[in-house]
N, C-alpha and C positions, 0 to 999 in steps of 0.2 A: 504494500500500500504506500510504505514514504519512496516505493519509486515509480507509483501509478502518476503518469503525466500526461497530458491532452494534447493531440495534436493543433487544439484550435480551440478559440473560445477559453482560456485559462487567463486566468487574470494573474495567477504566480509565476506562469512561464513570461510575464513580463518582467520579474526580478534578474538581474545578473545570476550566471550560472555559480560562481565563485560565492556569493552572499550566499545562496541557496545552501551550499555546502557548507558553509561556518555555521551558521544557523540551524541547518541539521545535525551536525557534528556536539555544540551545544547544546541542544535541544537533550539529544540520546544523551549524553554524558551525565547532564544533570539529572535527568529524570531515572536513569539507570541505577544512579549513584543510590536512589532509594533499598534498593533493593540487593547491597551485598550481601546482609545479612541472609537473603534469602535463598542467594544463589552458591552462596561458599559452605553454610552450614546446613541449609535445608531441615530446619527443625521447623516440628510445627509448633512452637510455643508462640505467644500472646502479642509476641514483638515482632515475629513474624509475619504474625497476622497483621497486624495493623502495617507492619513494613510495606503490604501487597497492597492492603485497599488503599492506602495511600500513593502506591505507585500507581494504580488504577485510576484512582481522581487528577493524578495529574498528567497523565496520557489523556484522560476522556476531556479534562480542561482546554488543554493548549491543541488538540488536535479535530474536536469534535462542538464543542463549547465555542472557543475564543473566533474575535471575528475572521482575525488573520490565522486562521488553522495549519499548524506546518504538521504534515505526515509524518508518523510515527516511522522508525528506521524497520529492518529487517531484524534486528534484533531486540526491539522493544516490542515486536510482533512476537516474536518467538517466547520472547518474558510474558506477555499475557494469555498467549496462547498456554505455557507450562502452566500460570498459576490456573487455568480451569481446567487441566486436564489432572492437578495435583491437587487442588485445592480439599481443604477439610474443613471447612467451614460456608453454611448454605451462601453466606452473605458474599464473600470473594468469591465462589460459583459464578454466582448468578452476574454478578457484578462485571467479570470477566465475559462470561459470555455473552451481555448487554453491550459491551463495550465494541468486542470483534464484530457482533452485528450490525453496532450503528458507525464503525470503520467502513465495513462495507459500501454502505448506501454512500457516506461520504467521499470514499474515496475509492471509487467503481474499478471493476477489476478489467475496465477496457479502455481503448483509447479512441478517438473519433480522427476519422478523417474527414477533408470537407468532398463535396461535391460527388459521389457515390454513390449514394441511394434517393428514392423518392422520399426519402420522410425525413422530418425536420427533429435535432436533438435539443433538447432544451437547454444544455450543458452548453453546446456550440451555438445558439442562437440563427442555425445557416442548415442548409440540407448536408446531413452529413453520415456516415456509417461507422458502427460498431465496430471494432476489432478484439483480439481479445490481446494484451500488453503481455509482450515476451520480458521476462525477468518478474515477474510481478509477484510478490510475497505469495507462498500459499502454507497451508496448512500439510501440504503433502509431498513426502520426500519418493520421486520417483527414477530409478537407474538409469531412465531412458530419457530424462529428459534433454533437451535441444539445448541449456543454459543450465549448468551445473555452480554449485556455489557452497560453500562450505556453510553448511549449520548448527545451530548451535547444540552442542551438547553438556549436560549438566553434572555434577559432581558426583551424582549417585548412577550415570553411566546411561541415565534415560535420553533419548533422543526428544529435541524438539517439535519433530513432525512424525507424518505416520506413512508409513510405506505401505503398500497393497495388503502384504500377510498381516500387519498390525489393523487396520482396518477392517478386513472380516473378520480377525479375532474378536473385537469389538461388537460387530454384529453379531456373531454366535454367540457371547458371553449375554448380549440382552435376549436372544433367540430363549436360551435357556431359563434369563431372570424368568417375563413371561409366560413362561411356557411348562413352570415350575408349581407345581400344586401347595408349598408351603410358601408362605411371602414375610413370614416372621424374622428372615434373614435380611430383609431389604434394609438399608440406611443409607447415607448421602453418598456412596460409594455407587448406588445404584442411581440416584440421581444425576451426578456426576456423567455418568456414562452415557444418559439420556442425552444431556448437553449437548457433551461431544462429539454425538451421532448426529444429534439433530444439525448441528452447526457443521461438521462435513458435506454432511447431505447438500447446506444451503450452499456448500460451497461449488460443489459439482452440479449443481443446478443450476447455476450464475454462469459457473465457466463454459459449461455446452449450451445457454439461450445463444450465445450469438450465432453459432452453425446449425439453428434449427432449420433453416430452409435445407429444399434439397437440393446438394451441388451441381449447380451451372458447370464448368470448367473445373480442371483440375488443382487448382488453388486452393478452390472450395473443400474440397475432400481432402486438401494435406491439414486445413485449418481442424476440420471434425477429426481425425487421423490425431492429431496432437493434441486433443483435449483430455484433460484429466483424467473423464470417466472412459474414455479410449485407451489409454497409457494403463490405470488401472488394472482392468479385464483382459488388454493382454500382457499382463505382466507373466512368467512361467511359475512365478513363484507363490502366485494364488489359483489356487481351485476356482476355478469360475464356474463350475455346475454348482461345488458345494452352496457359493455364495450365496446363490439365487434362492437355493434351498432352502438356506436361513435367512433370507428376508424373507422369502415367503412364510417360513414359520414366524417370525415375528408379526407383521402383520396380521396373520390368522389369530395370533397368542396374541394380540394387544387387548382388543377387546373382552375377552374373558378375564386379562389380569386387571385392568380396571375398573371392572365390576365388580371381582374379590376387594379392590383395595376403598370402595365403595361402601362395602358392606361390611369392614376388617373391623377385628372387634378391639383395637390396639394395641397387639401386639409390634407391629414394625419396634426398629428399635434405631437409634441415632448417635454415632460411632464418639459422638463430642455432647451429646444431652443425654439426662438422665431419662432414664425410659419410664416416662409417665404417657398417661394418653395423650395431654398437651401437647408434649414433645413430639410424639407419635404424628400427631395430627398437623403438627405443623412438614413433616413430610411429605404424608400421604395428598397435600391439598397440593403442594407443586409439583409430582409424580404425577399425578391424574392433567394437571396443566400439560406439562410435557409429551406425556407420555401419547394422546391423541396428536399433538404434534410431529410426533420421531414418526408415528404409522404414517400420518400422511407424505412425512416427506421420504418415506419406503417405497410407498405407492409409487410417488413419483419418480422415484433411481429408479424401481421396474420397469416404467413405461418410459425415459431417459434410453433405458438400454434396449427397449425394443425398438427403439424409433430409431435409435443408431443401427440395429441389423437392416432396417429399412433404409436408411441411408449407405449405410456398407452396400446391399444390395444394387441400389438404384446408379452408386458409383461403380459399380462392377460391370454392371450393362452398357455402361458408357465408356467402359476402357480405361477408367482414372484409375483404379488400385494397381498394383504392386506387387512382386511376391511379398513384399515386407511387411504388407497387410494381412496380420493371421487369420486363418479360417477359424469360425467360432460354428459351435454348436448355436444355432437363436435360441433368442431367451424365451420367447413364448414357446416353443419344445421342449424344454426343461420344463417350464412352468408347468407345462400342460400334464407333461410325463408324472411332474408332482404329486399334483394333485388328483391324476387317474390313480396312482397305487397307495397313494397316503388319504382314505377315505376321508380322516377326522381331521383335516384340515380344509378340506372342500367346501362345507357349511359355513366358517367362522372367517374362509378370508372371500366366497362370495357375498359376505355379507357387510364386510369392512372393508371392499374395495370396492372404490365408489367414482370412478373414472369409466363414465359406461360405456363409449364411445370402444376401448379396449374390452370391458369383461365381455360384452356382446361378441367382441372379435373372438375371445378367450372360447368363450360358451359354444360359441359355430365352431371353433376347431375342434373341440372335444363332442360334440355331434358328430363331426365327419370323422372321428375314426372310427366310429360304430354302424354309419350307414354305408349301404351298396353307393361305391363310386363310379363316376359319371363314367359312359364307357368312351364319350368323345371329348376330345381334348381341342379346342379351340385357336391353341395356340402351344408351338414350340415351348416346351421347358413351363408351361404354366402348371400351377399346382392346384388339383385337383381341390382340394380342401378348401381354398377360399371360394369356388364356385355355390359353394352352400350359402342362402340368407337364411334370414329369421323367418320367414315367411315357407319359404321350401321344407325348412325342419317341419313346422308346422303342419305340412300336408303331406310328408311321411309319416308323420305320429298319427296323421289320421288316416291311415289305414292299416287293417287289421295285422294283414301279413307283413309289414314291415315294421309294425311297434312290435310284434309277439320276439323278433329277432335285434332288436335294440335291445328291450327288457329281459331277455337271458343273458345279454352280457352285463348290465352296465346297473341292472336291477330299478324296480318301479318308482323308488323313493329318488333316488338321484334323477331319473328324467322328470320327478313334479321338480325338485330344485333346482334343475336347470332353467326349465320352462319357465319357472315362476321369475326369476333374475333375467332372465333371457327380458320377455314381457315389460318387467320394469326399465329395462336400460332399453328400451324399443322406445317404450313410452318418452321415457325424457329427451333421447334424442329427438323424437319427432316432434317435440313441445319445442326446443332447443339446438334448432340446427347448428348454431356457434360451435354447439358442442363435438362436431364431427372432427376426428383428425386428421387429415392428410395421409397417415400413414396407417389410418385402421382400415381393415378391410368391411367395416359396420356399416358404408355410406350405402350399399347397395340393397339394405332394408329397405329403406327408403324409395326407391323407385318400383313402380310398377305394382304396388297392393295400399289400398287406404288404408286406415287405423280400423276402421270399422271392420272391413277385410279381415286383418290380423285379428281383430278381439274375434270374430267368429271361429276364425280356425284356431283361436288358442278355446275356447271353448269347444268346440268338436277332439279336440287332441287330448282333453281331459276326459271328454264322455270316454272316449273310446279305451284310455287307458283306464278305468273306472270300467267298463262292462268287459274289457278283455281280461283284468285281473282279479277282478271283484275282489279290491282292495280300498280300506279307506284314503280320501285325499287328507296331506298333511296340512298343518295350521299355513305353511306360506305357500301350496298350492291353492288352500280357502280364499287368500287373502288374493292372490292374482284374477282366481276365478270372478271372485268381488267387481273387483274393480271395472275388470272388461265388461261383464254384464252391466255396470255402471252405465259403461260406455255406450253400450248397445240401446240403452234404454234413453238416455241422452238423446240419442240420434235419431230415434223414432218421435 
């Protein structure tokens, strides 16, 4: 961030480059100076403490606060990133991680060029484009990076950033909090961890917005090619199937661990307070804050990393990739693979992923491995599986002899669960066209069957699984059947 600079429109790039540097150089020194005690001894005692949040207010002062804001250096970044990644107290947690967020906004992880796009930056006052700033502080230490630079490292041997393997450690260690039937073990440690997820997450969401179109010319595809969440996933030294598999487990595990800690009867316990329920409670209330935040911004890495296989893809057909471009297994095929052999997860992350646009994609791919595929192919190299809509599944289900051969594989309850999710994420898109993505294959609902259409064949595709299996419907088939009959009745 203190060396995020604007091509255009920057009022400090009218300072001498020489002042810029004394003034940096002073800035860090002084403000550094806070914190030896923190960095030589690393005890968490009282002096400590207050050493940090002190050095916290006055990074947030002179950088975020004051008019004349001077960027914090590379390594005042790397001091407040340690104190939230170490911190033992909720207050320098939180503090710290308030602070890198509102660095952020301040001081953007891109640079603007003028004259390049149709849309105007408010930064540059002029039509200008996004780029995303080579050198630019991150939170993540990656082997392959284009701009290597030595980081900081601390006296107890921990690294100031987090490299691939350190990263999904992190996610499989909340995979598990979650996912854990006892929660009496949670304390700031677990809160902590939320943080630090959550604020990687925002960080690799920032860094891939600006390569979200699809690559025009081969520029475009080296810019998404060296994005963080790229460099990442093809790292050799993380499992990239596991990964996916513990975000999806987390996601699926959030919402049931929130409802426990909802309903907890005080036991959590707080590694620095005495364990009263007060204490307890003063936990449990920012766990539950957080904790909906890290699932969302999960959701969104998932659908980050599908939308780059889509981008990988579309630069593939145009001749821009490379052999240096690893082949990846896509991530919606793992996902999918997931959740066909892991039953008890199917339920709980159809229900807390809420990006419909994709679970509709999701829910037709998991339809077409179970339905007879199309015997003509349309197109060279096309895959057969996206040729299924919502509307098609529908009027397979509603006949006999092809639901009787769905329902031996995949079993009666999971196709009402589909259907019923299916239905609802139908619904909002066709309420909500914005909501379509570029890279789902969901837009093709959409044409060629009305709503009214659709509610009728999702009601004949319940009769019929209802007279083929004479079986009761479950509470979120009830609730789908509902509504579409709503609809029907509306209409008349």
């Amino acid at each position: 961030m203190g060396r995020r600079s604007r091509k255009a429109g920057d009022d400090e790039g009218n300072e001498p480059k020489r002042t810029r540097n004394v003034v940096g150089a002073q800035f860090e020194e002084n403000t550094l100076a806070i914190l030896d005690g923190h960095e030589s001894g690393r005890q968490q005692s009282q002096y400590t403490h207050d050493d940090s949040i002190a050095f916290l207010e006055a990074v947030r002062n002179a950088a975020v606060v004051a008019k004349n804001a001077h960027p914090p250096t590379d390594k005042m970044l790397d001091a407040v990133f340690e104190i939230l990644k170490t911190g033992m107290s909720m207050e320098s947690m939180t503090l710290s991680y308030q602070l890198l967020c509102e660095l952020e906004t301040r001081f953007p992880r891109v640079s603007f060029s003028v004259g390049k796009a149709p849309h105007s930056s408010p930064a540059c006052g002029m039509e200008c484009e996004s780029e995303p700033l080579k050198g630019a502080w991150s939170p993540f230490s990656l082997s392959s990076d284009s701009i290597t630079r030595e980081r900081a490292t601390f006296s107890d041997g921990s690294s100031a950033s987090f490299d691939p393997i350190r990263f999904h450690a992190l996610i499989q260690e909340l995979a598990e909090m979650v996912n854990a039937a006892n929660h009496s073990t949670l304390d700031l440690k677990s809160l902590r961890n939320l943080l630090v997820s959550h604020y990687l997450a925002k960080v690799l969401q920032e860094d891939f917005a600006s390569p979200k179109d699809f690559p025009k010319e081969p520029k475009d595809w080296i810019a998404i090619r060296e994005s963080l969440l790229n460099m990442i996933l093809s790292s050799r030294k993380m499992n990239y199937k596991d990964f996916i598999k513990d975000c999806l487990s987390l996601v699926s595990g959030m919402g049931q661990f929130l409802a426990g800690l909802g309903t907890d009867d005080g036991s959590l316990r707080s590694s620095t307070m005495n364990s009263s329920k007060d204490c307890c409670n003063i936990i449990v209330i920012p766990l539950l804050e957080v904790g909906e935040n890290v699932s969302l911004a999960i959701q969104k890495l998932l659908i980050m990393m599908m939308e780059l296989d889509s981008l990988r893809k579309y630069a593939d057909m145009q001749g821009f990739t490379t052999r240096a471009d690893a082949v990846r297994t896509p991530t919606a095929d793992i996902m999918l693979d997931e959740l066909i052999y892991n039953d008890d997860i199917l339920s709980p992350f159809l229900q807390a992923f809420d990006q419909q646009q994709w679970k509709l994609s999701i829910i037709l791919q998991y339809f077409a491995k179970y339905m007879l595929k199309p015997t003509v192919r349309t197109r060279k190299g096309s895959d057969s599986s996206n040729h299924y809509t919502f509307n098609g599944v529908l009027k397979s289900l509603s006949e006999p002899s092809s639901l009787k051969g769905i329902t031996k594989k995949i079993g009666s309850n999971t196709i009402q669960l589909l259907l019923a999710h299916a239905f609802k994420s139908h619904l909002s898109l066709a309420n909500n066209p914005d909501l379509h993505g570029v890279s789902a294959d969901s837009t093709e609902d959409q044409k060629g069957s009305s709503l009214i259409e659709v509610c009728c064949k999702m009601i004949s595709a319940f009769e019929c699984l209802k007279n083929t299996e004479n079986l009761e419907i479950i509470p979120v088939g009830k609730e789908a059947l509902f509504v579409a009959s709503a609809i029907l009745d509306a209409s008349q």
